[in-house]
Structure formats: C-alpha cells, structure tokens
C-alpha positions as CSV (number, residue, x, y, z in Angstrom):
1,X,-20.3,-22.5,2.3
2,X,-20.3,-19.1,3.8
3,X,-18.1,-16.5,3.3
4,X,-16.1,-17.1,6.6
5,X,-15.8,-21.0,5.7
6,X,-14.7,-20.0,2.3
7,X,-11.9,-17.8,3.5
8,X,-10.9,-20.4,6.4
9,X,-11.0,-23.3,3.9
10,X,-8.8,-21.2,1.2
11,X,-6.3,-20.4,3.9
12,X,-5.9,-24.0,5.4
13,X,-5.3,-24.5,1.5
14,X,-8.4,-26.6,1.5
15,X,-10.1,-24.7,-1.3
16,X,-10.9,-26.5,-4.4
17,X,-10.6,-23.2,-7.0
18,X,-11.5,-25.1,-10.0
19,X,-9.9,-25.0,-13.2
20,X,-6.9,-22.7,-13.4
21,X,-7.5,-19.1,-15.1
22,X,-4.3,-17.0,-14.3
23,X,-1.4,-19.9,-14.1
24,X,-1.3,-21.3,-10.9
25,X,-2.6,-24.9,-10.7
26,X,-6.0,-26.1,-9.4
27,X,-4.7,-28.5,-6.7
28,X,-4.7,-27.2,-3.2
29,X,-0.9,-27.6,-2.6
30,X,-0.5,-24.8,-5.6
31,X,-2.6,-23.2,-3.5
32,X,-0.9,-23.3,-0.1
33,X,2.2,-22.9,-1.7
34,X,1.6,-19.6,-3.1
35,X,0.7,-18.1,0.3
36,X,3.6,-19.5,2.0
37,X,5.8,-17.7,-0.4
38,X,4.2,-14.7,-0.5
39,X,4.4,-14.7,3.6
40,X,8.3,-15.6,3.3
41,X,8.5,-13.0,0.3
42,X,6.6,-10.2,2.6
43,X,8.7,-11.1,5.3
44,X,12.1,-10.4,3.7
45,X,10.5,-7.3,2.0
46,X,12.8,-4.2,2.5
47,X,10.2,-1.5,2.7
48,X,6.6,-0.6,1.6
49,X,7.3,-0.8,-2.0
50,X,8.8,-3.9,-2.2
51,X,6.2,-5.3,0.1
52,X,3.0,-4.1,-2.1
53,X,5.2,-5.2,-5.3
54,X,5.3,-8.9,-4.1
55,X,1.7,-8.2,-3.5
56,X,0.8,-7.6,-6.9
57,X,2.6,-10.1,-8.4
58,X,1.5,-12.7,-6.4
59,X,-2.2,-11.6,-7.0
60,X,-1.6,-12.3,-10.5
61,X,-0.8,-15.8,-9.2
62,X,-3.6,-16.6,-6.5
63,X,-6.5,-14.9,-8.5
64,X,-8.4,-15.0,-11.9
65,X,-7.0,-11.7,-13.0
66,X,-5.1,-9.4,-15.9
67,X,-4.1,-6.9,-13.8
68,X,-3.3,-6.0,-10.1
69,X,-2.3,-2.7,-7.9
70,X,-2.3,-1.3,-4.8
71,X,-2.9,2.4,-3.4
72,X,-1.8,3.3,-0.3
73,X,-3.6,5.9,1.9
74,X,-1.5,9.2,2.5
75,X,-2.1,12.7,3.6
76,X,-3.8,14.3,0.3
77,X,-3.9,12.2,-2.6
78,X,-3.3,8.4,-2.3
79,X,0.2,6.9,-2.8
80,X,0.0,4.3,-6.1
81,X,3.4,2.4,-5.3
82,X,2.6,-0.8,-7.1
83,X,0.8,-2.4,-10.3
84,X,0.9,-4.8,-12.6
85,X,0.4,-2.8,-16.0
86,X,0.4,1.5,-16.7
87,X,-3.8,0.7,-17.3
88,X,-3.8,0.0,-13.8
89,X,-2.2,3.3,-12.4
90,X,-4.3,5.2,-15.0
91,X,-7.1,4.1,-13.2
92,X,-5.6,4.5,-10.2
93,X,-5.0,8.2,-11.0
94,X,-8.2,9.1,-12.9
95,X,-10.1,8.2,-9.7
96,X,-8.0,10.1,-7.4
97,X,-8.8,13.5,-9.2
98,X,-12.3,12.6,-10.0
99,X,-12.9,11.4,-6.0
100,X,-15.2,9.1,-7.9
101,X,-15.1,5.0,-8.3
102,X,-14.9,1.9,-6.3
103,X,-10.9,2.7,-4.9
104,X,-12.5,5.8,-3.4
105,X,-15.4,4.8,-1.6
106,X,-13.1,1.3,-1.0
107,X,-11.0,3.5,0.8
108,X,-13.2,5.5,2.7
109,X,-16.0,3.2,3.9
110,X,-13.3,0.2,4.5
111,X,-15.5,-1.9,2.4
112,X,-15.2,-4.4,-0.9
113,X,-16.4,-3.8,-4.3
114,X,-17.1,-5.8,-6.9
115,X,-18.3,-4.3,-10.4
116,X,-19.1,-7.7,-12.5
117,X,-19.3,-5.6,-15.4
118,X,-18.3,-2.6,-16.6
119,X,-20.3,-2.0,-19.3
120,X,-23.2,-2.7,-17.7
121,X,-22.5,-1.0,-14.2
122,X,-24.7,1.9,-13.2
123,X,-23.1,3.2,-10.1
124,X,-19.8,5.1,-11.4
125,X,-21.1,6.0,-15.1
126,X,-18.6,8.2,-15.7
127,X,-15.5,6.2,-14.5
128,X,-17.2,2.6,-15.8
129,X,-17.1,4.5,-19.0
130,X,-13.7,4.8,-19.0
131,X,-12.2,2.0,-17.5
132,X,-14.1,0.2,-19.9
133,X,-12.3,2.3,-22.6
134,X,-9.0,1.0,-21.7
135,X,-10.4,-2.9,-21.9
136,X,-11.3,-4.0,-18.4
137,X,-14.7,-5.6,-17.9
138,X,-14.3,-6.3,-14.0
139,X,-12.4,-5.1,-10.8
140,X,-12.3,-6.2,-7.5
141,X,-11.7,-3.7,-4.7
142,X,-10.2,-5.0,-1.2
143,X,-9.4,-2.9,1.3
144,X,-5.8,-3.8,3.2
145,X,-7.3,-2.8,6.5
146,X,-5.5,-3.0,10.9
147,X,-7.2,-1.9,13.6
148,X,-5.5,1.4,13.0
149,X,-8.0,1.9,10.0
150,X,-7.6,1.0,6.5
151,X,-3.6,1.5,5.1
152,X,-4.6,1.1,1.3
153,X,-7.1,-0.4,-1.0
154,X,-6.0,-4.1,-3.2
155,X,-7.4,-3.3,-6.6
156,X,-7.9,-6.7,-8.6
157,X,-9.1,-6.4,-12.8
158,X,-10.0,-8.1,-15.4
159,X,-11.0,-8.2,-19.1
160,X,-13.5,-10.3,-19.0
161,X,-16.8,-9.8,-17.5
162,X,-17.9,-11.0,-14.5
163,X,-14.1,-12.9,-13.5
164,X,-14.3,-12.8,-9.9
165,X,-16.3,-15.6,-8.0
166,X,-16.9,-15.8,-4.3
167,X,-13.8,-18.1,-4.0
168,X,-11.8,-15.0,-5.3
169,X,-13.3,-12.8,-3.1
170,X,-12.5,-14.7,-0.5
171,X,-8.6,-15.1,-1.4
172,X,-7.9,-11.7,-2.1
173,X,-9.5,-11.0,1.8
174,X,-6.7,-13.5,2.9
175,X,-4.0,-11.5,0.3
176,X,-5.4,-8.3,2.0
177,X,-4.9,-9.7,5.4
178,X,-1.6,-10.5,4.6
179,X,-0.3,-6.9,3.2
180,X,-2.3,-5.0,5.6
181,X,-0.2,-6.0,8.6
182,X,3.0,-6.4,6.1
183,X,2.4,-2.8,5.0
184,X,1.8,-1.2,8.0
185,X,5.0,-3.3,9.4
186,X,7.1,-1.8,6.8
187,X,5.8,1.6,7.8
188,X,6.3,1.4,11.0
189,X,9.8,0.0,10.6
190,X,10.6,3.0,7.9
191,X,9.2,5.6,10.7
192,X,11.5,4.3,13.3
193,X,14.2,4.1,10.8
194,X,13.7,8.3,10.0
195,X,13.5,9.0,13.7
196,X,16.5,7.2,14.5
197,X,18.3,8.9,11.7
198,X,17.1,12.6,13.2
199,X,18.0,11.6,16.1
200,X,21.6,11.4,14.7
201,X,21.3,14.3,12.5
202,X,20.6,16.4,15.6
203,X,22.9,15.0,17.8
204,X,25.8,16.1,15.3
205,X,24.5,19.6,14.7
206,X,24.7,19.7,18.8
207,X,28.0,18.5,18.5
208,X,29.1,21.5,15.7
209,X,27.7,24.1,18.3
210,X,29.8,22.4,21.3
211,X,32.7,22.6,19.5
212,X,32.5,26.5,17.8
213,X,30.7,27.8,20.8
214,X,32.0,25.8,23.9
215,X,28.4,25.7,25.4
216,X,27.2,22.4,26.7
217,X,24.4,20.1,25.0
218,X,21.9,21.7,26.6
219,X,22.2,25.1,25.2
220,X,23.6,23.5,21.4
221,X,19.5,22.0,21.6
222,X,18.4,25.1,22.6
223,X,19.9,27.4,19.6
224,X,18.8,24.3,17.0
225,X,15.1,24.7,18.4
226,X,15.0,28.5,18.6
227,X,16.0,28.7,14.9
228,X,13.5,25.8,14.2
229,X,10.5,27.7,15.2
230,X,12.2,31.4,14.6
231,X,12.2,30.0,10.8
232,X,9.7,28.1,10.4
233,X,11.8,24.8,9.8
234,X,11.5,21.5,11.1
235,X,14.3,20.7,13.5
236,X,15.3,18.3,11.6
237,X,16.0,20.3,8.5
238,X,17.9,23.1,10.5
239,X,20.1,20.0,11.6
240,X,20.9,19.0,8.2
241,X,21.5,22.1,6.9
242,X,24.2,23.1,10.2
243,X,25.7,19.4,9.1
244,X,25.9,20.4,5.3
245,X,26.5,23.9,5.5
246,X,28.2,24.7,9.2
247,X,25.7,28.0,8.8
248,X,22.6,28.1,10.5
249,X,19.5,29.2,8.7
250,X,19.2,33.0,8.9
C-alpha cells in the first residue's frame, strides 16, 4: 500500500494497526474513535495550549509511543507548550540551543524524520548521544504544517528501537493534519482576541483625554500616537498605562 493509501485507509478508520502497543485497541472502530474525539476535543479547545495538550495525549493513544510533544514555531527560539514527560522538553530544549537534531531541520525544511535507532544513528552524533542518555531509542518528527508554512513540529519517542512502522507514520501525518489547522485556528482566534482588546484599551485612553482635555476623538488619538512613537512605546502600552495610571508616559 502506498503511503497515500495508508494515510486515506487510517483515516476512513480502515487501518488494520496490528496488535496494540500503547493502549488503544487493534480494531478499527478504536481507531476511528480516537480521531473523532480528538477532532471534538480540538474543537472545544480554548487556546493553543490546550489544543497541542489534547494533542499529545491523544498521540499517546493513536501511536506506538512513550512519550509525545509539540514545539511551536515563534520569533527566536521555538515555543515548547506541550509534552507528555520533562525527557521530552529536555530534548526539546537541548536542540533549540544546539540548532542541531531532527526538531530543527523538521522545522526548517517542513519535512519528517524518523531516527529508528538512536544508538546506531549517524546523522546527529552529538544529540543521538544524548537523547540516548535519557532512555529513548526512537523519535518520530512530524511537521504540523498550512499553507502559511509550517506552525510547529509533532515530536513522537520511544524506548525501544525501531517503534514506528509506516502505519505510524502515516497516523501521526493525519494527527499533524489535524493540529496544524487546530493550532493555527487557535492562533488566529487569540490574535483577534488581543486586537479586539487594544482596540478597547485605546478607545478608553481616548476617552480619558476627551474628558480632561475637552478635545474631540480625533486629537485624544493623536496625543496617544505622538507619545507612542515620541517614546518608543507601542500604542498599545501608552494606552494601558493612561488607563492604569491617568499619566501619560513622559
């Protein structure tokens, strides 16, 4: 079956997986079921964390492995919001100030990897080294990926060699799938959530300046903008700080 089959079959919940390794029965209702409550779990997520949380934990479910996380890419360093176990965000963090291991070049060529075994893999020595130091023998790299570019790599481990089989590569695309559009939903829906806030920050701080000054909300934006760029300040913060303080930043 090729890779595209495998993934459409292990969607339709088609997918014979074998015998269970990680809890989740072999028959393919288990395995429908689980995706339909992670998509009804995603859905009524409140924000990104709590979206790549049910992530994780429903990896644990869907997939032959010990541990799970998720990095999400931010300006700078990557965001870790999520994993299963502290081995997992020690990775996580290791890689991110080395700029060396599968999450990194995951994350910047938008591309899977699979290291079958660490003790044997050649490509990272210094970071197979120590992952294998703190017990995991394999680790499966998905990229959560819109057509925006990718929002955050799916980091699957495990600690026994070679764990992950082409089925699970091909389930954790469809889990990828799945929190690439959640996560960047829950991103967009924070984003809109900030500006509208702003929007009301800096609609009282106009309302102060009416009031004190009796000029009309034309001029109020004015001052708040002038003493945004005049210090360097976002207009936002000069906002907050008018509504908080009833000073302006001098």
């Amino acid at each position: 079956m090729e890779r595209g089959e495998v993934e459409d079959a292990a969607e339709a919940g088609v997918l014979d997986r074998g015998p269970a390794r990680s809890g989740i029965a072999p028959d393919t209702d288990a395995v429908a079921d689980v995706f339909a409550r992670l998509a009804l779990e995603l859905h009524d997520s409140a924000g990104v964390e709590e979206t790549v949380q049910a992530v994780v934990e429903f990896a644990l479910q869907a997939l032959g492995c010990s541990h799970a996380g998720v990095a999400l890419a931010a300006r700078g360093q990557p965001e870790v919001p999520a994993v299963t176990d502290p081995v997992v965000g020690e990775i996580y963090q290791w890689q991110m100030a080395s700029r060396e291991g599968p999450l990194v070049v995951s994350m910047r060529e938008h591309s899977t990897l699979l290291v079958r075994d660490t003790a044997t893999d050649g490509r990272w020595p210094d970071w197979a080294a120590k992952v294998l130091s703190l017990g995991v023998r394999s680790v499966l790299d998905v990229p959560l990926t819109t057509a925006a570019g990718t929002v955050g790599v799916l980091g699957l481990y495990s600690t026994t060699p070679d764990a992950f089989d082409a089925d699970d590569e091909a389930v954790a695309h469809i889990l990828a799938r799945h929190a690439s559009v959640a996560v960047a939903t829950a991103r967009k829906e924070a984003s809109l959530a900030q500006a509208v806030d702003a929007r009301k920050l800096v609609g009282q701080a106009m309302g102060i300046l009416m009031e004190r000054y009796g000029v009309d909300g034309d001029r109020a934006f004015a001052i708040l903008k002038r003493y945004s760029q005049d210090t360097n300040t976002k207009l936002r913060d000069v906002a907050q700080r008018l509504v908080d303080t009833r000073t302006l930043p001098k």
